[in-house]
C-alpha positions in Angstrom: 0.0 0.0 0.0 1.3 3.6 -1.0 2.0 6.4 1.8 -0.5 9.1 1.6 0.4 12.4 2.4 -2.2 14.6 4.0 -1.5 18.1 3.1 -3.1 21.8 3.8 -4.1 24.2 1.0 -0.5 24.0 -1.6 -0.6 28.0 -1.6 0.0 28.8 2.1 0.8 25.6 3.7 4.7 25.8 4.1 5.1 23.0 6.3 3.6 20.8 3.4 5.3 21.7 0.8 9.2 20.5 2.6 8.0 16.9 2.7 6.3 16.8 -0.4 9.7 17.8 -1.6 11.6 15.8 0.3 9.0 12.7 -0.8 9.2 13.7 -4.2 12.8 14.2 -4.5 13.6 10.9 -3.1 11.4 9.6 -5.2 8.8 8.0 -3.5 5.9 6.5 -4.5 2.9 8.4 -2.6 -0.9 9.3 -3.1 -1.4 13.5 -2.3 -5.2 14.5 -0.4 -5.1 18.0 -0.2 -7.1 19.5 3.0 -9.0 22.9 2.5 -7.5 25.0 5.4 -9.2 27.4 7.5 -12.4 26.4 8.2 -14.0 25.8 11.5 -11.7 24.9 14.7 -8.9 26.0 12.8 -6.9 28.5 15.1 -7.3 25.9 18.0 -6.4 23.1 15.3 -9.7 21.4 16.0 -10.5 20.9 12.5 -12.6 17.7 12.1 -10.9 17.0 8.2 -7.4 17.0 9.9 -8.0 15.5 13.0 -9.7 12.3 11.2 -6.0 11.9 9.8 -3.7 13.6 11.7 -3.9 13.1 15.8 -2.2 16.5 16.6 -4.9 18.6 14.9 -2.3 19.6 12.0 -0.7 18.5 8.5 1.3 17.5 7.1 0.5 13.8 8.1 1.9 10.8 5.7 -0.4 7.4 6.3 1.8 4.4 6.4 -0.2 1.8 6.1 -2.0 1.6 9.7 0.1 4.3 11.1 0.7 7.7 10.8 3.4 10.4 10.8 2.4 13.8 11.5 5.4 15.9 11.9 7.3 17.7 8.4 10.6 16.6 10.1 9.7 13.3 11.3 8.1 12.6 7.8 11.5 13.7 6.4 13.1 11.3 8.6 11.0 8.4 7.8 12.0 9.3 3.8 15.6 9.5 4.2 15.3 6.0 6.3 13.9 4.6 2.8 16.4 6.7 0.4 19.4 7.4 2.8 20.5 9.7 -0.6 18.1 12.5 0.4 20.8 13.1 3.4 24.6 13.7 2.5 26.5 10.8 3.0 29.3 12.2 4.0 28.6 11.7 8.1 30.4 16.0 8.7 28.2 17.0 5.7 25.0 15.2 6.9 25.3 16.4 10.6 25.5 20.0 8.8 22.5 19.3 7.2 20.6 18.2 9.9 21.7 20.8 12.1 20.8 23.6 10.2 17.0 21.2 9.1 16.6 21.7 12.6 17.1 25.2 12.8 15.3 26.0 10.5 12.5 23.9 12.2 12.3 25.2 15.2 13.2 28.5 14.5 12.8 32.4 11.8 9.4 32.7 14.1 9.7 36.6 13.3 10.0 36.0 9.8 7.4 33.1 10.0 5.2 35.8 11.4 5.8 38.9 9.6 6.0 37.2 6.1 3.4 34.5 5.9 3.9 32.0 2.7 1.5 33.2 0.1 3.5 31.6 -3.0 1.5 33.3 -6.0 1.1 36.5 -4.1 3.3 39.5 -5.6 3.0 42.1 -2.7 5.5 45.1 -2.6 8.5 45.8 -0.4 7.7 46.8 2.8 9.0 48.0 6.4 10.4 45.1 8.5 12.1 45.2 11.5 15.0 44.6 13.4 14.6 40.9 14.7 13.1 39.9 10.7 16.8 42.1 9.8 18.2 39.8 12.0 16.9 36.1 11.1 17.1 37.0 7.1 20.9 38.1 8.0 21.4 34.6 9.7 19.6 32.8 7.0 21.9 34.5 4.3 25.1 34.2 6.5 24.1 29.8 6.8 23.5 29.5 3.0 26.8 31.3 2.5 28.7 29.2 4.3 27.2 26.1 3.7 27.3 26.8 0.1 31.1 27.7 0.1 32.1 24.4 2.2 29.8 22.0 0.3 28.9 22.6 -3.1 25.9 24.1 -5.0 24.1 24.8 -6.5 22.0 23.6 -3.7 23.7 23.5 0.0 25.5 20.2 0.0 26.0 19.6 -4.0 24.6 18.8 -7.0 21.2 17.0 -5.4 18.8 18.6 -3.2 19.0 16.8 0.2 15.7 17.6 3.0 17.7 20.6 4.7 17.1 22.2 0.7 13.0 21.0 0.9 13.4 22.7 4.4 14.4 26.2 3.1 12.1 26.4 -0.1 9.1 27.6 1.7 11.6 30.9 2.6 12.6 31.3 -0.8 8.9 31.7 -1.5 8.7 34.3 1.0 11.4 36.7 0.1 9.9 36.4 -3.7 6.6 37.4 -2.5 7.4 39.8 -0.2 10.5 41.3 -2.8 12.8 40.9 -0.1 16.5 42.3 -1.2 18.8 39.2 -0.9 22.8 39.0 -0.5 23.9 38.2 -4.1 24.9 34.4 -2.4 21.6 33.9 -0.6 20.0 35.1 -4.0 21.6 32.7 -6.1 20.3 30.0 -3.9 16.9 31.2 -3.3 16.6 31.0 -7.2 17.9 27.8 -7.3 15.2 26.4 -5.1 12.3 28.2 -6.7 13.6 27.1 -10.0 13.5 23.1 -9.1 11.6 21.4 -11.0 9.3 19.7 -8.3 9.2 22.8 -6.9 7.7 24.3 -10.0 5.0 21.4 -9.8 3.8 22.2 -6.5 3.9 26.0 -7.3 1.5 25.4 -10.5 -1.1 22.9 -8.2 -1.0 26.1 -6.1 -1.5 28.6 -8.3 -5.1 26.5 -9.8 -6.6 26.5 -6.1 -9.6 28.0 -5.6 -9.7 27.5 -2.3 -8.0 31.0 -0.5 -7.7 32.3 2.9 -8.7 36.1 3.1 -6.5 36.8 6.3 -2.9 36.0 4.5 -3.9 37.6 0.7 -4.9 40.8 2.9 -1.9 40.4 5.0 
């Protein structure tokens, strides 16, 4: 039986697209249901569409059979366990990778907050401030270097590895929000928005009809 991967709308829903990619990539056989986001119980992610697949109240979720996975990192993980490939395999280069995966994870709240993915949304530059200066200035300074030790065009060579499917929800961001980039951090943020699986995702967004008012007002 194929892994099915519960995601939210393809437009906003930033944690879905990184292990979509990272399924994708590694190609892996999986069936896509896309869930309508914002409906009733939402905020308090009481949502009765998600919660029927998803026991934390939020997707992404991948179905494994009888079990389920409902974390975009732990998803990532369970991929990579099928395709080690979609790690580096060189063990420095891989602990690299995961380390700045987990950064990335767990942190850029301002930026989550202030810049909210809207990937077909074109809005124009506008005032941010001083801790979004900061976390874009760390973002730019980690692609930089991990660029320069590793390869490119994507961080750690010629492939895209899940620390890659981790950052393309932030190149979506800067696009949409016309975000001025270091020249480095530019060249890779156009690298990832250039992928082709990227491209497909961006298209299945881009023909939703489903929208959420809040974030194309925002």
């Amino acid at each position: 039986m194929r892994p099915t991967l519960f995601v939210g709308n393809q437009n906003y829903s930033s944690w879905s697209l990184r292990p979509w990619l990272v399924l994708t990539w590694g190609g892996i056989d999986f069936d896509l249901r896309v869930i309508a986001l914002g409906g009733e119980g939402y905020t308090q992610r009481r949502m009765p569409e998600v919660l029927a697949v998803s026991p934390s109240g939020t997707v992404p979720a991948l179905a494994v059979g009888h079990d389920t996975v409902w974390d975009s990192l732990a998803i990532a993980e369970w991929a990579a366990e099928q395709v080690p490939a979609l790690w580096p395999a060189d063990p420095i280069a891989r602990a690299y990778a995961r380390s700045a995966t987990a950064e990335m994870h767990s942190g850029f709240g301002a930026i989550r907050s202030a810049l909210p993915c809207n990937i077909r949304r074109r809005a124009e530059p506008r005032a941010i401030g001083d801790d979004v200066r900061r976390e874009i200035a760390r973002l730019e300074a980690l692609w930089a270097t991990l660029g320069a030790r590793f390869g490119g065009p994507y961080l750690f060579g010629a492939r895209p590895t899940i620390a890659d499917a981790f950052f393309t929800p932030m190149a979506t961001r800067f696009r949409t929000y016309a975000v001025t980039l270091s020249p480095d951090a530019q060249r890779y943020a156009d690298t990832l928005l250039r992928d082709e699986a990227f491209r497909v995702w961006e298209a299945a967004g881009d023909e939703e009809t489903m929208t959420m008012p809040i974030w194309d007002a925002f």
